[in-house]
C-alpha positions in Angstrom: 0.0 0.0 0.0 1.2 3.8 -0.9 1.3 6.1 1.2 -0.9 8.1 -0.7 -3.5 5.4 -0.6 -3.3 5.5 3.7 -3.0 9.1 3.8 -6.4 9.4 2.0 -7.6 6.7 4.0 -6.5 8.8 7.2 -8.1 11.7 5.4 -11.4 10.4 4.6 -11.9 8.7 7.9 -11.4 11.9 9.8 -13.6 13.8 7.0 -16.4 10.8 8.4 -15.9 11.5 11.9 -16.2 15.2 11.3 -19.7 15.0 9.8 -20.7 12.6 13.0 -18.9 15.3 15.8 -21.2 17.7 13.4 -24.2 15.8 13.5 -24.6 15.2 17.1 -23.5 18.7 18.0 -26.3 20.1 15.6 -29.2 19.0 18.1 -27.8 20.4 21.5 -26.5 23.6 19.9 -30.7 23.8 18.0 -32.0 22.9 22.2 -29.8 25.7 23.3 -32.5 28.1 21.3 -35.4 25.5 22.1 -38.5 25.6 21.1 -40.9 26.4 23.9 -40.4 30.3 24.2 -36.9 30.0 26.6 -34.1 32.2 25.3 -31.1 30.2 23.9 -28.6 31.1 27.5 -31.4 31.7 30.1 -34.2 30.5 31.1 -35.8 33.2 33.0 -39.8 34.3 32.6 -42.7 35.5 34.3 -44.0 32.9 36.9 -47.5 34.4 38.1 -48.8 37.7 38.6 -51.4 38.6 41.0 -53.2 41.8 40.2 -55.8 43.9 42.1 -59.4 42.7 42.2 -60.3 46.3 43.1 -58.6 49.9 44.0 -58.7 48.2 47.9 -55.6 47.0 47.4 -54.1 50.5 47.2 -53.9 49.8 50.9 -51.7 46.8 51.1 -49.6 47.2 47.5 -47.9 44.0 48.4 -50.7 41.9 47.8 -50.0 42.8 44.3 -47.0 41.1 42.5 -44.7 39.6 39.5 -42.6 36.5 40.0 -39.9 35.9 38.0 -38.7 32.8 38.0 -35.3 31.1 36.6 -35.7 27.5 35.5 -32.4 27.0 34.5 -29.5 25.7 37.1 -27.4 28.7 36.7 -28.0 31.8 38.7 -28.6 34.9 36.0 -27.9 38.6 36.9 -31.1 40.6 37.1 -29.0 43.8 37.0 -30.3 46.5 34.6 -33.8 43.8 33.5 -36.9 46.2 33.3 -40.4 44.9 34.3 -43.3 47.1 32.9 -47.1 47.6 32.2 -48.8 48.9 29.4 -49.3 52.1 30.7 -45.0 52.2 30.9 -44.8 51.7 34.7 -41.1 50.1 34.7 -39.5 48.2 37.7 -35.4 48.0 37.0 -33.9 45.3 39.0 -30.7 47.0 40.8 -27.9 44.4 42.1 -30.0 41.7 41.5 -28.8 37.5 40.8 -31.2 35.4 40.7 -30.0 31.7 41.6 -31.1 28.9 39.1 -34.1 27.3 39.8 -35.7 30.2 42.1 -38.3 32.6 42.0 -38.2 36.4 43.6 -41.4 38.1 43.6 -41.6 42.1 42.9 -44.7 43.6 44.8 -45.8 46.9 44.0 -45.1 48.6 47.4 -43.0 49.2 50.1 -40.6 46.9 52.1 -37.0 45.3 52.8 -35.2 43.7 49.6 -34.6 40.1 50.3 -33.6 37.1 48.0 -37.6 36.2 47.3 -39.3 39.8 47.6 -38.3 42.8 45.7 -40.1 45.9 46.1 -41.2 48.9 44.2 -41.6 51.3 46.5 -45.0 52.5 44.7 -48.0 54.3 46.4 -50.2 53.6 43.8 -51.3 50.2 42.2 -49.5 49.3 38.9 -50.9 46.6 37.5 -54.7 47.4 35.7 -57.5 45.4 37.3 -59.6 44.7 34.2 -56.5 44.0 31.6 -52.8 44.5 31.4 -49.6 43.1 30.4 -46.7 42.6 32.5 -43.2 42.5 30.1 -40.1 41.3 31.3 -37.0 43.0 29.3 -33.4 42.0 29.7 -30.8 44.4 30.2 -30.1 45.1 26.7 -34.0 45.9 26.1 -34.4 42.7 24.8 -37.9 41.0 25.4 -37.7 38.0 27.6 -41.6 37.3 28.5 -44.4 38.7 29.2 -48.4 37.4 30.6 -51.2 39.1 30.1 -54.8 39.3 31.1 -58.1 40.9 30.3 -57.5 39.6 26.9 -59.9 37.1 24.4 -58.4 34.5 22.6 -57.9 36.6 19.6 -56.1 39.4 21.6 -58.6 41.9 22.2 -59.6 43.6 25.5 -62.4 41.5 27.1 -62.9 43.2 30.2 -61.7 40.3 33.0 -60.2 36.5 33.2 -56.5 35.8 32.0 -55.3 36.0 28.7 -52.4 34.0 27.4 -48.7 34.0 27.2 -46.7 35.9 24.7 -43.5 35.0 23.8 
C-alpha cells in the first residue's frame, strides 16, 4: 500500500468523523434556542402575577406582585432587566442575581429587599385590574416574556379573566 493510498484513507476517515462530531452537535446547539419560548442562554420568565381585584388594594400594595422565575440551574444577573405595564410603569432590577431554579417576587409597594421579595416602592397600584400586560425586558432591552390578562383568545380587551402568554 502507498502512502498516498493510507493518507487518504486517514483523510477520509477523519472527513467521516467530522460530519458525525457535526451531526450530534447540531441538536444540542438547536436545544440551546429550544422551542418552547426559553431564550437560547437563560431560562428566565414571568412565573405568576397577582393583580388587584379592586382599587382596595391600594392599601396593602404587596398583595400585588410579578414573579420571576429562573428555570435554569445557573443563577442569572437581574442587573439592569426592566419589568413594565402597558401604561409604561417600569420596575429595573438593581444588584440583583437570581439563583437557578428560584423565584423572587416584585410587589408593588414598600418593604426590605430580600432574595424572594423585591419591592417597588409604589403608592399607587400598577398593574390594571380589568387587563394588562406585564413584560419582562433583559438588560439590553431585549424582550424576555411577558403574561397578560383581560385579553380574548384573539387578543382583544375583554374586560376580566386571564389572557395567554406571549413569547
Amino acid at each position: 500500500m502507498s502512502v498516498s493510498v493510507t493518507a487518504r484513507r486517514i483523510a477520509a476517515t477523519a472527513v467521516a468523523a467530522a460530519a458525525v462530531v457535526g451531526a450530534v452537535a447540531l441538536p444540542a446547539s438547536a436545544a440551546d434556542h429550544g422551542h418552547d419560548g426559553w431564550h437560547h442562554h437563560t431560562r428566565v420568565a414571568i412565573g405568576g402575577v397577582q393583580h388587584p381585584a379592586s382599587s382596595r388594594y391600594d392599601r396593602n400594595l404587596n398583595q400585588e406582585w410579578v414573579e420571576v422565575t429562573n428555570a435554569s440551574r445557573r443563577s442569572v444577573n437581574l442587573d439592569g432587566w426592566t419589568l413594565s405595564d402597558e401604561d409604561g410603569h417600569t420596575y429595573t432590577f438593581h444588584h440583583y442575581r437570581l439563583d437557578g431554579r428560584a423565584t423572587v417576587r416584585v410587589h408593588t409597594g414598600f418593604g426590605r429587599d430580600s432574595r424572594t421579595d423585591l419591592f417597588q416602592d409604589r403608592r399607587r397600584s400598577v398593574w390594571d385590574t380589568r387587563s394588562d400586560t406585564a413584560t419582562l425586558r433583559n438588560d439590553d432591552g431585549r424582550f424576555v416574556d411577558s403574561v397578560s390578562w383581560g385579553y380574548d383568545h384573539r387578543g382583544h380587551r375583554d374586560g376580566g379573566g386571564w389572557g395567554g402568554r406571549h413569547h
